[in-house]
N, C-alpha and C positions, 0 to 999 in steps of 0.2 A: 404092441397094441394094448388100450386098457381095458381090463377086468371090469365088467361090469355087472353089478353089485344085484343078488336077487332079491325080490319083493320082501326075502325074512333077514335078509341083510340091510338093506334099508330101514325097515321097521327098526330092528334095534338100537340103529345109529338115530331114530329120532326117540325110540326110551331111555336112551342116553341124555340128550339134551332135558329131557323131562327131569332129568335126574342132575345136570349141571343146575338147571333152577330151580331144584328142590320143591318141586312140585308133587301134590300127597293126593293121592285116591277121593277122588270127587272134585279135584281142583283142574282150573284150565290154564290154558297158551293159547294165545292169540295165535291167529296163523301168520302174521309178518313175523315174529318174535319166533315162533317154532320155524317157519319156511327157511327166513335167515339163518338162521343160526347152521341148518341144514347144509344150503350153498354154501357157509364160509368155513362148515367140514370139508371141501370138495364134492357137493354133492347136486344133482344136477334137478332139474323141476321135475322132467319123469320120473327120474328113482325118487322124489321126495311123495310126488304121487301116489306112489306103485308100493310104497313105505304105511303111506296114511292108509292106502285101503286094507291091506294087508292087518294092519295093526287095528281096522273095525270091523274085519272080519273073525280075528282070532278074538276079539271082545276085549281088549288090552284098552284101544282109547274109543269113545265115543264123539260123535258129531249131535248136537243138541240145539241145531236149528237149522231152520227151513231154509238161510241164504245159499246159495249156488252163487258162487265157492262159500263155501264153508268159513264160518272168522272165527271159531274159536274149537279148538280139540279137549275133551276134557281125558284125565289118565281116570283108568277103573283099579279097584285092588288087583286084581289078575296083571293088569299092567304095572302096576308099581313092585309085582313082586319078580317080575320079568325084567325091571330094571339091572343096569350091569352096575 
């Protein structure tokens, strides 16, 4: 059966990606471009979900506008220093 990945497990695997695109503290990722990149880790829409909230609740990345869903995630210094 597969291991399914927690909310601070996920988070990471998308500071990762922040970090394959060399993206710097105040800077953003579209959400196709971060969601992607996600799934083609093997990662599924919930955990990429359960990832993004987690990661705007510990103040790592922000959401910086009103759309539902969300189009673009920016990294905070806290999150860039969380990077692996």
């Amino acid at each position: 059966m597969a291991t399914i990945p927690t909310p601070e497990e996920s988070g990471h695997k998308i500071l990762a990606i922040f970090g394959q695109f060399n993206i710097r503290p105040g800077e953003m990722l579209p959400f196709a471009s971060l969601h992607q990149a996600f799934i083609n880790m093997g990662g599924s829409a919930n955990d990429f979900k359960l990832g993004i909230d987690w990661l705007c609740d510990m103040g790592y990345v922000e959401i910086r506008t009103d759309k539902r869903p969300p189009d673009r995630f920016f990294l905070t210094e806290d999150g860039f220093k969380q990077r692996p």
